[in-house]
Backbone as JSON Lines, residues from 0, in Angstrom:
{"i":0,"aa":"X","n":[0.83,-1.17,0.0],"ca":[0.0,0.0,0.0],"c":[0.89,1.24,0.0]}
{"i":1,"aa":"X","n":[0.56,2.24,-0.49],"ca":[0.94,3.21,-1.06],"c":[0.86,4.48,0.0]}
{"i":2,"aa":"X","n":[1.89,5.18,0.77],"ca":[1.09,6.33,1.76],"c":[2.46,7.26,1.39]}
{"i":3,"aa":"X","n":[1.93,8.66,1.13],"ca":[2.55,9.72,0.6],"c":[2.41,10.83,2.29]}
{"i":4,"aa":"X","n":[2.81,11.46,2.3],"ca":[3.31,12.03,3.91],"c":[4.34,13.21,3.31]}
{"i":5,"aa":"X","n":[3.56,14.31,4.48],"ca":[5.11,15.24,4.64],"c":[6.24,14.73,5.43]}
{"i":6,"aa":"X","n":[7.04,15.18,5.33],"ca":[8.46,14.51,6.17],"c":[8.31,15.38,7.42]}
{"i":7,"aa":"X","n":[9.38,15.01,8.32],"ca":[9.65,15.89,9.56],"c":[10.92,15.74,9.81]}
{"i":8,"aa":"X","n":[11.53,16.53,10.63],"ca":[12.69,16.09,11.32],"c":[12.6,14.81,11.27]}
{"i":9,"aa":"X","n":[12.55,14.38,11.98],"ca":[12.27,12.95,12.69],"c":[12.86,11.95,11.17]}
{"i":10,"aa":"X","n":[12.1,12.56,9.55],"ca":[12.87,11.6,8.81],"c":[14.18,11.71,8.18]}
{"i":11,"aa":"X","n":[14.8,13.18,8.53],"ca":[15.92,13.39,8.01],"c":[17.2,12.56,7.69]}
{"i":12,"aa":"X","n":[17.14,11.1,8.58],"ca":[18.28,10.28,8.39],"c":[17.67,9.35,7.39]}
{"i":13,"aa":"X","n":[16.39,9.35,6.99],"ca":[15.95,8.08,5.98],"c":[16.09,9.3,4.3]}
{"i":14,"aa":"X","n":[15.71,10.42,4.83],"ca":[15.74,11.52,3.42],"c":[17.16,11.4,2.82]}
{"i":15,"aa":"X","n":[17.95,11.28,4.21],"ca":[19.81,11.65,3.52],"c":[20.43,10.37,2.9]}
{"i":16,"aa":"X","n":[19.53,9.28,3.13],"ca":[19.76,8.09,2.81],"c":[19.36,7.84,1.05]}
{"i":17,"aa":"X","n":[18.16,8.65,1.52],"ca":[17.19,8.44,-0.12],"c":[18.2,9.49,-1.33]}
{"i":18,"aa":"X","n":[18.65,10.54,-0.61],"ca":[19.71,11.59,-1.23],"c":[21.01,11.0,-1.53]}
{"i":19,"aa":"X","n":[21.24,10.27,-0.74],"ca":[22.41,9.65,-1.77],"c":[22.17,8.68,-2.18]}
{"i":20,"aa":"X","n":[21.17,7.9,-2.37],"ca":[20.98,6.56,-3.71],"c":[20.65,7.73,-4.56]}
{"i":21,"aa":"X","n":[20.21,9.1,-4.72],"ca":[19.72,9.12,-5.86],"c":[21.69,9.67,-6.53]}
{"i":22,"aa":"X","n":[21.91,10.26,-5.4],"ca":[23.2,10.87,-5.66],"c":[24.2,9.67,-6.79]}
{"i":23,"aa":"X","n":[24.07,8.6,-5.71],"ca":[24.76,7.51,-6.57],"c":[24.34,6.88,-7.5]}
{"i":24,"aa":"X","n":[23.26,7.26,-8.03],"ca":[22.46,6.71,-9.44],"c":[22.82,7.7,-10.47]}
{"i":25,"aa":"X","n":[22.88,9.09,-9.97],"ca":[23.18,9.91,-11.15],"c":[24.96,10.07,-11.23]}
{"i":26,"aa":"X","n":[25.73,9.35,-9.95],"ca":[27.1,9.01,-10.45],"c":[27.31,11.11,-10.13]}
{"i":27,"aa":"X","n":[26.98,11.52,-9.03],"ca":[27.19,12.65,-8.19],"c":[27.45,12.41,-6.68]}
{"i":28,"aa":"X","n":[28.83,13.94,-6.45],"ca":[28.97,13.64,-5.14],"c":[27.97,13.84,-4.07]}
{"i":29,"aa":"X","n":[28.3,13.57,-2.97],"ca":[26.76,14.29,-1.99],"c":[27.89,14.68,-1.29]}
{"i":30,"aa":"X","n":[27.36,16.45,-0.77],"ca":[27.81,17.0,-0.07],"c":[26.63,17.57,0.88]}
{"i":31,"aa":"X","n":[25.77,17.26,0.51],"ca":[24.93,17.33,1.81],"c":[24.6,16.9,3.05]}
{"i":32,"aa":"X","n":[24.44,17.08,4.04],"ca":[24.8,16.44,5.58],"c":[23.11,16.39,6.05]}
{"i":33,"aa":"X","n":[23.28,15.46,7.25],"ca":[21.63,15.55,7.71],"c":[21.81,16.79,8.75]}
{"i":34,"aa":"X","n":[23.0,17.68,8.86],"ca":[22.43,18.53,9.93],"c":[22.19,19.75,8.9]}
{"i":35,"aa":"X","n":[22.6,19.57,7.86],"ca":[22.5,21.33,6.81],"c":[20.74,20.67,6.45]}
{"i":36,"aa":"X","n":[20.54,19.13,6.07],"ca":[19.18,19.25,5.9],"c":[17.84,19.47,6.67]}
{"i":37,"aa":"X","n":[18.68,19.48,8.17],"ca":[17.71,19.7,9.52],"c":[17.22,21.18,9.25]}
{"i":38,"aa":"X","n":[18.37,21.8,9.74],"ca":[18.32,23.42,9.6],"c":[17.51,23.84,8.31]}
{"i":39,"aa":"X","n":[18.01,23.33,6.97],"ca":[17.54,24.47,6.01],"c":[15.64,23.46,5.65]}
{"i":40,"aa":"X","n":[15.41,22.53,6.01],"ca":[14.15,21.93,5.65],"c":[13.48,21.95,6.76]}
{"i":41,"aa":"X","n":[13.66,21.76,8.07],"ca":[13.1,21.92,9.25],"c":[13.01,22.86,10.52]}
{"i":42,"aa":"X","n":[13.92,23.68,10.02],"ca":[13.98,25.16,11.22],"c":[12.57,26.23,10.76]}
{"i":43,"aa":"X","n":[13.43,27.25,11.31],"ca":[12.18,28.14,11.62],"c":[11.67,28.8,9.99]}
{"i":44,"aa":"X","n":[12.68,28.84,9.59],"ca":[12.58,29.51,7.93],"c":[12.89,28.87,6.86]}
{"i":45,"aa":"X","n":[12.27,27.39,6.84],"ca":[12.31,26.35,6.19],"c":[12.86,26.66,4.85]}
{"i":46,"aa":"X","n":[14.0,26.32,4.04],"ca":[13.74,26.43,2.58],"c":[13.53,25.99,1.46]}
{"i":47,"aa":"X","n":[12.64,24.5,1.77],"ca":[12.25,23.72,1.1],"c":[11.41,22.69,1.99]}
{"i":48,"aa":"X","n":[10.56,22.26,1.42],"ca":[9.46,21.51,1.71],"c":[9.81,19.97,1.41]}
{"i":49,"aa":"X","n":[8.91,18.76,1.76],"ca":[9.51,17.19,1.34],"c":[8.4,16.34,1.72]}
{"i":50,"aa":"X","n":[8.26,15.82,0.64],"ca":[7.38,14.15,0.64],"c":[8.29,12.96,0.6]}
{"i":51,"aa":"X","n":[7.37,12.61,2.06],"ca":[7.86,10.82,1.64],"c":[7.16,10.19,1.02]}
{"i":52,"aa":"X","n":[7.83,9.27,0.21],"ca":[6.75,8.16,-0.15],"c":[6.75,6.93,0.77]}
{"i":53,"aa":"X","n":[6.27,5.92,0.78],"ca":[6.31,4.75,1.26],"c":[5.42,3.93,1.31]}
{"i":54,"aa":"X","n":[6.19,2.21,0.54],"ca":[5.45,1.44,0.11],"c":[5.31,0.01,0.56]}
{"i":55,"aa":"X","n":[4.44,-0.57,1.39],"ca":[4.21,-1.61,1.77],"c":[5.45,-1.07,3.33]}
{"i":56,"aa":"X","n":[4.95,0.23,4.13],"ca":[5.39,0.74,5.36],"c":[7.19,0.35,4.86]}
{"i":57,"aa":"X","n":[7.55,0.97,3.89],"ca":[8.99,0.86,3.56],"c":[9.4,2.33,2.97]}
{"i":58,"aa":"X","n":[10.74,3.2,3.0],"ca":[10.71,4.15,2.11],"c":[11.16,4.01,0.87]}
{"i":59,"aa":"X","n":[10.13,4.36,-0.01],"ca":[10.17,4.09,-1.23],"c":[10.51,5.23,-2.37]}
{"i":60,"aa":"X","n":[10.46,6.7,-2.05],"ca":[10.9,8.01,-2.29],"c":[10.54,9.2,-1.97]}
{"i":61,"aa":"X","n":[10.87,9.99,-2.78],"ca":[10.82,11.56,-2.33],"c":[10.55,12.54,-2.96]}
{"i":62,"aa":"X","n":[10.39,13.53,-2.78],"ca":[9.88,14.98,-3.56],"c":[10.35,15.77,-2.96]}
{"i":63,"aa":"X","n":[11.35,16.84,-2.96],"ca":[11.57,17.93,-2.66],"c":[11.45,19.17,-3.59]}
{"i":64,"aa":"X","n":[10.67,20.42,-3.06],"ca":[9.95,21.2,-3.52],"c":[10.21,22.29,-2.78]}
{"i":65,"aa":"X","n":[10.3,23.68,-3.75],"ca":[10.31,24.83,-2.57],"c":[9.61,25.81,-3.41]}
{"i":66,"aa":"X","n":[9.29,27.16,-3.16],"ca":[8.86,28.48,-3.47],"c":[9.49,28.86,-4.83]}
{"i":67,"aa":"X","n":[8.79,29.28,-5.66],"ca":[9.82,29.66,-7.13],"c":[8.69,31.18,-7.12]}
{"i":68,"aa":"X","n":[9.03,31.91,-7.91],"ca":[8.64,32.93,-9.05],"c":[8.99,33.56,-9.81]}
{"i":69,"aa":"X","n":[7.6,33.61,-11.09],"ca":[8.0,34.18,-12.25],"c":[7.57,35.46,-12.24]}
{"i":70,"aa":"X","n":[8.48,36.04,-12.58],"ca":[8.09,37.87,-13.21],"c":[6.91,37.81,-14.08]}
{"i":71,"aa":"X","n":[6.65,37.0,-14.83],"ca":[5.47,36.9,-15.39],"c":[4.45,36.25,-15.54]}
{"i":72,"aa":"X","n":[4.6,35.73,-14.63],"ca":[3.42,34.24,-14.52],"c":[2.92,34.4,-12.61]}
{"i":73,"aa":"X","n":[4.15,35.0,-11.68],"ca":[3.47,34.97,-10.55],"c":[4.29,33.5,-9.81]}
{"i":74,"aa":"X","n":[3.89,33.4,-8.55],"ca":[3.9,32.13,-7.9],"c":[3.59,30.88,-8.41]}
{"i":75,"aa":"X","n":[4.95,29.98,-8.0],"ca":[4.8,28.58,-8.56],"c":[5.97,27.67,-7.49]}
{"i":76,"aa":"X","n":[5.71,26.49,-7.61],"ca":[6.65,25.63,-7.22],"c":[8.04,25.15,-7.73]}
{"i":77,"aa":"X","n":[9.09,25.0,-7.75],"ca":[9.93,24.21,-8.32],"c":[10.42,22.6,-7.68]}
{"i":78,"aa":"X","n":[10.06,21.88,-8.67],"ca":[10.34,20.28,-8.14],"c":[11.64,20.41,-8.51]}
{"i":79,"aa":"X","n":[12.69,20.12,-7.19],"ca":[14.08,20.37,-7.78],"c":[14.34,18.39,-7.63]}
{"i":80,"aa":"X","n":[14.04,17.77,-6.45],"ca":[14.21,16.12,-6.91],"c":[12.86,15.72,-6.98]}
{"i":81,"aa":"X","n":[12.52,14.65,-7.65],"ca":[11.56,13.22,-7.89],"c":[12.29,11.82,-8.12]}
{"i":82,"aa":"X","n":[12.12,11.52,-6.44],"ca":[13.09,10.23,-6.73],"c":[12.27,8.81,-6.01]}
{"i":83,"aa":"X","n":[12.74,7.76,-6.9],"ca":[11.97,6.73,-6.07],"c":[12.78,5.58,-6.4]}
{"i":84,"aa":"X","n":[13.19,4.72,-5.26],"ca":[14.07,3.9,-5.32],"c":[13.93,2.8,-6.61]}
{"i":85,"aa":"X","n":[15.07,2.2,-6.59],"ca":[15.02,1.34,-8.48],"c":[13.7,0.15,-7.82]}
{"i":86,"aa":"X","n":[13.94,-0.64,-6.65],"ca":[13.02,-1.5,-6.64],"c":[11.55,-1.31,-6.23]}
{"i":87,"aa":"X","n":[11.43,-0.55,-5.86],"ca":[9.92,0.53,-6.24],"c":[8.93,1.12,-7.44]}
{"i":88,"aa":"X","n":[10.07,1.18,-8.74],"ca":[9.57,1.49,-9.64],"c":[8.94,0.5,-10.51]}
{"i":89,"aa":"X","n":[7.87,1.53,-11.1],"ca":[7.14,0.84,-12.0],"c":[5.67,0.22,-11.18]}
{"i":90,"aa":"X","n":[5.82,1.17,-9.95],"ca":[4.39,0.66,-8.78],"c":[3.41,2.11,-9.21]}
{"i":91,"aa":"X","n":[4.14,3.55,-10.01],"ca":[3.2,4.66,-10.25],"c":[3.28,5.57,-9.08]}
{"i":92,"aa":"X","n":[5.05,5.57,-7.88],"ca":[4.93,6.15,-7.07],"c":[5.47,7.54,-6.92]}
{"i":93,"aa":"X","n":[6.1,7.34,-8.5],"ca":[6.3,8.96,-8.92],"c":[5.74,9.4,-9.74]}
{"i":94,"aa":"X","n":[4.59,9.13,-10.27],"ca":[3.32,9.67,-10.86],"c":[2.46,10.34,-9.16]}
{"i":95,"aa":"X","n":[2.71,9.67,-8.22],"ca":[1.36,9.9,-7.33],"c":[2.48,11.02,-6.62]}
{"i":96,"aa":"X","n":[3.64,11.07,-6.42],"ca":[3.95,11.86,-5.59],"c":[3.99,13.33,-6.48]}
{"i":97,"aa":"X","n":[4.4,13.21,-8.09],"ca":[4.33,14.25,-8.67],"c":[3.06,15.0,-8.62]}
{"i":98,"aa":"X","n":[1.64,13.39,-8.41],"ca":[0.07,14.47,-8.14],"c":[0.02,15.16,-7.04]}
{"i":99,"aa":"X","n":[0.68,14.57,-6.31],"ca":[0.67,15.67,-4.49],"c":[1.16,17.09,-4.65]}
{"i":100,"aa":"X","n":[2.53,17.04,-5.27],"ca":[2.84,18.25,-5.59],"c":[2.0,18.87,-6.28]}
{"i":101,"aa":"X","n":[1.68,18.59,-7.57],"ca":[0.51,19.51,-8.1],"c":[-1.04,19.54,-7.67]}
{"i":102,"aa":"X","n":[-1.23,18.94,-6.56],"ca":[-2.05,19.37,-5.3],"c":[-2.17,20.53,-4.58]}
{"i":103,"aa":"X","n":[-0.42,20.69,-4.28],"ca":[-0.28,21.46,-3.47],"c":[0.19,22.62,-4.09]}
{"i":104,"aa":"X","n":[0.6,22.65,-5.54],"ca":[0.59,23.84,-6.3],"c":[-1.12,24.81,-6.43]}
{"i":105,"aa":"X","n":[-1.53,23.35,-6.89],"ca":[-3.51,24.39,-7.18],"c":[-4.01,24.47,-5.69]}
{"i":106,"aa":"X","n":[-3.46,23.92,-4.75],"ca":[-4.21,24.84,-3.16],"c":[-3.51,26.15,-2.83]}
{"i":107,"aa":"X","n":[-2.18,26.01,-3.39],"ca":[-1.59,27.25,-3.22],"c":[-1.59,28.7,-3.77]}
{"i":108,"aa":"X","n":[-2.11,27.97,-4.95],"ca":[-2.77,29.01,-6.18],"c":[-1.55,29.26,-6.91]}
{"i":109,"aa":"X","n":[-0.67,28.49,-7.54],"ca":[0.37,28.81,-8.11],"c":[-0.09,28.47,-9.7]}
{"i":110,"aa":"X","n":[1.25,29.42,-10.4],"ca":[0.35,28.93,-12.08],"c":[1.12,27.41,-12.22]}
{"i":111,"aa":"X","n":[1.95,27.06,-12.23],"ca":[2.45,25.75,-12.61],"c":[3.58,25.13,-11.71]}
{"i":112,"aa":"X","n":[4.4,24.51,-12.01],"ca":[5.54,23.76,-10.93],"c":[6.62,23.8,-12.33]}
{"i":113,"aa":"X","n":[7.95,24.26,-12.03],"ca":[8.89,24.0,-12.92],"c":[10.4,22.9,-12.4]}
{"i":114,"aa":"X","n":[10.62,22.17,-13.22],"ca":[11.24,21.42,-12.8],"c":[12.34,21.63,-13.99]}
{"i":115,"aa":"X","n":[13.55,20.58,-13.72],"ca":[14.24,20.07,-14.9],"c":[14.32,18.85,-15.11]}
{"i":116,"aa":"X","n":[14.08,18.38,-15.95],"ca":[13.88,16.64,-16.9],"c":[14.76,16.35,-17.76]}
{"i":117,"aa":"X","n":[15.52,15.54,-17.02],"ca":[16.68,15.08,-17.54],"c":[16.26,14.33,-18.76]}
{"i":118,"aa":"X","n":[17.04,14.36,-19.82],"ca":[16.78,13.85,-21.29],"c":[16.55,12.04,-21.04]}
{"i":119,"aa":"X","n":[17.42,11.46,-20.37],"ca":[17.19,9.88,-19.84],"c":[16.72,9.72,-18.62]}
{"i":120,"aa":"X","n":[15.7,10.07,-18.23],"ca":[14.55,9.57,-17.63],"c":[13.68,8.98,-18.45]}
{"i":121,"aa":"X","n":[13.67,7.59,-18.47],"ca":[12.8,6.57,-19.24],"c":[11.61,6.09,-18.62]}
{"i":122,"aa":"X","n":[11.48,6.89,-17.51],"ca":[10.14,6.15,-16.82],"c":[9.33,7.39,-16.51]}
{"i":123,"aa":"X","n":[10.17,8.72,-16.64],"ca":[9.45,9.63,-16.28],"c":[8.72,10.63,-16.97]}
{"i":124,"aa":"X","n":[9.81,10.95,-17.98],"ca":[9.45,11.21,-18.93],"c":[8.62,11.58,-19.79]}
{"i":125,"aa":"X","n":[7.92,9.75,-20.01],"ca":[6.91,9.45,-20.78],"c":[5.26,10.19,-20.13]}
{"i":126,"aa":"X","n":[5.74,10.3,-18.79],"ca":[4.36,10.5,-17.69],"c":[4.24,11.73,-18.15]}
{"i":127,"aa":"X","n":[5.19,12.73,-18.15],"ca":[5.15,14.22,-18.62],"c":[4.32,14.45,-19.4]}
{"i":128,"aa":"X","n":[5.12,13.7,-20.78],"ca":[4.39,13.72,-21.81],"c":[3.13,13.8,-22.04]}
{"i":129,"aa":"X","n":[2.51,12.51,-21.21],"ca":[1.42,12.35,-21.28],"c":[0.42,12.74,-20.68]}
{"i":130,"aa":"X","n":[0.89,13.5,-19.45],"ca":[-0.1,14.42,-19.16],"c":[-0.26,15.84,-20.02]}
{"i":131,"aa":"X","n":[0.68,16.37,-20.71],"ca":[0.5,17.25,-21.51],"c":[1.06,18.66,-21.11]}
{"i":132,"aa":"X","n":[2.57,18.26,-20.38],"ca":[3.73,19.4,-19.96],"c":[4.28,19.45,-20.92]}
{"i":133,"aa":"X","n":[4.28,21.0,-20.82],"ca":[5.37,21.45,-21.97],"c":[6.58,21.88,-21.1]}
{"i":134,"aa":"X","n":[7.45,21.54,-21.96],"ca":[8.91,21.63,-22.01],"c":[9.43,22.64,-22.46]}
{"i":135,"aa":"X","n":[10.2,23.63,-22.45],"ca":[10.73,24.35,-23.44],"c":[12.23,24.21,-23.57]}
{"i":136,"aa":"X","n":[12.56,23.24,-24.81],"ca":[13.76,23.1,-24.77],"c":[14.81,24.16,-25.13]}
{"i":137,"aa":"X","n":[14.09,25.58,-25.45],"ca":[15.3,26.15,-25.87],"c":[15.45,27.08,-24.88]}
{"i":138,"aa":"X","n":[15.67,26.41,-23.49],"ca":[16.0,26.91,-21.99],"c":[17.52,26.16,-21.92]}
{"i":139,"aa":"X","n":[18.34,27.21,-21.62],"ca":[19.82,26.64,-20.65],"c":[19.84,26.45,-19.47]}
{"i":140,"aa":"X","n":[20.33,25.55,-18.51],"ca":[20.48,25.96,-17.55],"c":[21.84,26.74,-16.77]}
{"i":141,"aa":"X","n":[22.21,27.13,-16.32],"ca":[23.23,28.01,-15.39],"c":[23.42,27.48,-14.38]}
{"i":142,"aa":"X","n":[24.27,27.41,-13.98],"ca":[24.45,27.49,-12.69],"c":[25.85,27.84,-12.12]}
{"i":143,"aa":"X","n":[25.89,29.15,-12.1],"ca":[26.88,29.5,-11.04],"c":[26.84,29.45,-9.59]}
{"i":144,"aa":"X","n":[28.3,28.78,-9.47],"ca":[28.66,28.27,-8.04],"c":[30.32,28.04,-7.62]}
{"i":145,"aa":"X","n":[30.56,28.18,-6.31],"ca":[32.02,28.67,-6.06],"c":[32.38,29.76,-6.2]}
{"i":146,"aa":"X","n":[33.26,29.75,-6.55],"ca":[34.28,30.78,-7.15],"c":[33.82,31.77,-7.99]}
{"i":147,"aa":"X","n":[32.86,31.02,-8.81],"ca":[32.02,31.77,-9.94],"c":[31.31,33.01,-8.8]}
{"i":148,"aa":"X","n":[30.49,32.22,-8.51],"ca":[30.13,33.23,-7.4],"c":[30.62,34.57,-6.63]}
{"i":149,"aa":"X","n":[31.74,34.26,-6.14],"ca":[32.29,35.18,-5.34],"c":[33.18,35.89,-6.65]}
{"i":150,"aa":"X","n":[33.66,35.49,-7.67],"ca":[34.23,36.81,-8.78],"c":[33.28,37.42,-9.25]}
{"i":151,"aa":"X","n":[32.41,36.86,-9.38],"ca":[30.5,37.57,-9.53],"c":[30.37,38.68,-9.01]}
{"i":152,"aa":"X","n":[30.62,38.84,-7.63],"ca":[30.21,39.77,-6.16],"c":[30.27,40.77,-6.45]}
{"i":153,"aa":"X","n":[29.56,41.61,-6.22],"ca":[29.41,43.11,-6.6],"c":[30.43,43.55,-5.73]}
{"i":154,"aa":"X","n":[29.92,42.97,-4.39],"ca":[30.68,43.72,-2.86],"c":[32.31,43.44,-3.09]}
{"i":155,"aa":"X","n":[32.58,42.92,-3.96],"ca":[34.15,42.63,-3.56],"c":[34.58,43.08,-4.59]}
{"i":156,"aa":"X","n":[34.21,44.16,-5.93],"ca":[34.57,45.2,-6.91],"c":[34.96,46.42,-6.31]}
């Protein structure tokens, strides 16, 4: 049986667990700790939100989600992971956790949820598709970080 749940403290050592299988599936380091995920997901000024999944009272994956907006569209979500362990899949538990999120996008009143979709996602993919998300592939992504960052800095010109 299938039960979708917000997380709490309390699951932060099964989340950091679920964070690095996904870490080690995409062949990335994890530099994330369960006490940076206490603080920044469970303190007072949370900065991201989290679903568990779990299947047959086992953890089976996750959703992490936080606050986005567009200059022109207004309030929305960004799904930054959708992960669900390899022997889990193919039960529809990241179809149901992706419906929670967009649950909690239309109670929130947001226009949509933006994510990024990796080109080989073969299971996920197809779900996109078929619900009828558009993509816009002629988006880059960026990401400055490190160093980039701090030669960036206004304050240090």
């Amino acid at each position: 049986m299938l039960n979708i749940r917000q997380a709490t403290a309390e699951d932060v050592p099964t989340l950091h667990s679920l964070i690095q299988e996904m870490a080690e599936y995409e062949h990335l380091p994890l530099l994330i700790t369960e006490q940076i995920l206490t603080n920044d997901g469970f303190g007072v000024q949370a900065k991201f939100r989290v679903l568990i999944a779990e299947f047959g009272g086992n953890p089976a994956g996750y959703a992490i989600f936080f606050d986005s907006y567009s200059t022109f569209q207004g309030r929305s979500l960004f799904l930054e992971d959708l992960f669900v362990r390899p022997e889990f899949r193919k039960n529809k538990i990241g179809r149901a956790l992706f419906s929670r999120v967009a649950a909690i996008a239309i109670q929130e009143n947001c226009f949509g949820i933006m994510l990024h979709a990796l080109d080989r996602n073969e299971l996920g993919n197809p779900v996109l598709q078929e619900d009828g998300c558009y993509v816009p592939r002629q988006l880059e992504n960026c990401l400055p970080e490190g160093q980039c960052i701090a030669d960036c800095c206004w304050s240090r010109r």
